[in-house]
C-alpha positions in Angstrom: -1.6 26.5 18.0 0.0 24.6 20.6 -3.0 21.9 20.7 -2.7 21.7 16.7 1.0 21.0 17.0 0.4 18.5 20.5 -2.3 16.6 17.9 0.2 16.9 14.7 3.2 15.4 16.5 1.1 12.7 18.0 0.3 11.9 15.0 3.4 11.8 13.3 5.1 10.1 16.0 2.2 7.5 15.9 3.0 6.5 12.2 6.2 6.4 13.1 6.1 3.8 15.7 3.8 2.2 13.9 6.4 1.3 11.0 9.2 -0.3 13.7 6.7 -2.0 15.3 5.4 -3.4 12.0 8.5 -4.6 11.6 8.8 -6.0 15.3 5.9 -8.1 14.9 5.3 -9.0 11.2 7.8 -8.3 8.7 11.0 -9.8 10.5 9.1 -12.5 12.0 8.1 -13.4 8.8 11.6 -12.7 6.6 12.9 -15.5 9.7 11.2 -18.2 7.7 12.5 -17.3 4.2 15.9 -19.0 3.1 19.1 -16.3 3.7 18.9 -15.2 -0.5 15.1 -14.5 -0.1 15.6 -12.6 3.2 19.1 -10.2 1.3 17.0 -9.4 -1.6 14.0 -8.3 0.5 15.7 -6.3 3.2 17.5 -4.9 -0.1 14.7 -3.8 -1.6 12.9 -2.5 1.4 16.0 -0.5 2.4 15.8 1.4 -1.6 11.5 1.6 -0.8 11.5 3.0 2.8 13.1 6.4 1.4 10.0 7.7 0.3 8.3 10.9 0.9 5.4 9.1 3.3 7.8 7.5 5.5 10.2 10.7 5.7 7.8 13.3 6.6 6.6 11.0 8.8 10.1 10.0 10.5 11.3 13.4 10.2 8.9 15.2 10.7 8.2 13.8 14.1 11.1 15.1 16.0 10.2 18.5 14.1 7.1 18.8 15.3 8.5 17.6 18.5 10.7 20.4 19.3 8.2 22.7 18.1 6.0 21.3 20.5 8.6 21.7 23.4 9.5 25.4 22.4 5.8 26.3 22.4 5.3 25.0 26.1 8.1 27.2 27.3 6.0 30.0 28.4 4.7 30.5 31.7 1.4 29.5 31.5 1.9 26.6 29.3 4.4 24.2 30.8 1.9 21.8 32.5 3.0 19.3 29.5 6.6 20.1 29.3 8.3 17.5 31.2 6.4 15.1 29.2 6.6 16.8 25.6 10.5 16.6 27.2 10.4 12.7 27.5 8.9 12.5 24.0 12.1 14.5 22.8 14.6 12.5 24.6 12.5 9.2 23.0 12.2 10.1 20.0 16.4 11.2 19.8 16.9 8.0 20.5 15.2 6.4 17.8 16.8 9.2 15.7 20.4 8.5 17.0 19.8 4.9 16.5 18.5 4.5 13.2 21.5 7.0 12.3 23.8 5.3 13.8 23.0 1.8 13.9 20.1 0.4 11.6 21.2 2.3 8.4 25.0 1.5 8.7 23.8 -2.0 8.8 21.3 -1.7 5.9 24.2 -0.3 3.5 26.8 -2.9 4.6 23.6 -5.1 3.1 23.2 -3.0 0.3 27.1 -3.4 -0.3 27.0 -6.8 -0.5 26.2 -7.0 -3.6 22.9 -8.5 -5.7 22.3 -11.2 -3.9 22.6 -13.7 -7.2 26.6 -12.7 -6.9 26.9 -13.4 -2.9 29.4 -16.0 -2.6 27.9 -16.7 1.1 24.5 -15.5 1.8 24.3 -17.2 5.5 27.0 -15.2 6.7 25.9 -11.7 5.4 22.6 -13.1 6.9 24.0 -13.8 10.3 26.2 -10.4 10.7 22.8 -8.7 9.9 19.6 -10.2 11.0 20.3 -9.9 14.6 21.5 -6.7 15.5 19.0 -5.1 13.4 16.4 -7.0 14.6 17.4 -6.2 18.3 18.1 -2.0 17.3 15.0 -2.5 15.6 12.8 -3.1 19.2 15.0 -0.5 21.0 13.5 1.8 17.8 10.1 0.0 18.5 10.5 0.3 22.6 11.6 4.3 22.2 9.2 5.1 20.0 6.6 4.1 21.4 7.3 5.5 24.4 7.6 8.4 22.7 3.9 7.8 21.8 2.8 7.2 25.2 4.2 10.2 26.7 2.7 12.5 24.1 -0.7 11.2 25.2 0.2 12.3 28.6 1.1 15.4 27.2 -2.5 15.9 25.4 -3.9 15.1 28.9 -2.1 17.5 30.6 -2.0 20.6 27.9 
């Protein structure tokens, strides 16, 4: 059981990460080049399609499976991955606490703005935007992958 929980967190964490860093290396690199109403009404409607089922049992489900993961190491006996299925915890919480607290405060300030045909200035709900969610969005990218990497460990060492 605790390998079939090591294997479905890894997995979970691994789509996980794989969405911020998608975002890290494609999607914002490629909303940069779109002119400021382009990039509202995308990040709008990405911000309605990214609550979906896949991505939230994904997301969620991660830090789940997680601290299942860590609670089934406990025993003596089984605590050779701990420390790292500890790290993976600790990474993971961050990407938790700062999509939570961070990245989706700034998507519904987006969101509040308005349909992006009635934003009086677009460049300037651009600018308060664009760059602190880009730059949350590689801590999210950095954390979670490292979240990744230590669960690999982990797998080694269980």
């Amino acid at each position: 059981m605790r390998n079939v929980v090591l294997a479905v967190t890894t997995l979970l964490v691994g789509l996980s990460a794989g969405v911020f860093f998608a975002y890290s290396t494609s999607v914002m690199l490629a909303l940069r080049k779109v002119e400021d109403r382009t990039f509202i009404d995308v990040m709008q409607k990405i911000n309605t399609a990214i609550l979906n089922g896949w991505f939230l049992t994904a997301y969620v489900g991660a830090l789940l499976a997680a601290v299942v993961a860590v609670l089934l190491h406990l025993p003596a006996g089984h605590r050779a991955p701990l420390p790292w299925l500890l790290a993976t915890l600790v990474l993971y919480g961050i990407v938790f606490i700062v999509t939570a607290a961070l990245n989706v405060p700034m998507n519904n300030t987006l969101d509040a703005a308005g349909p992006v045909a009635a934003i009086a200035d677009p460049a300037a709900v651009r600018q308060a935007f664009e760059g602190p969610w880009v730059g949350w969005n590689t801590v999210r990218t950095l954390a979670s992958a490292g979240s990744l990497l230590t669960l690999a460990i982990a797998l080694i060492r269980a």
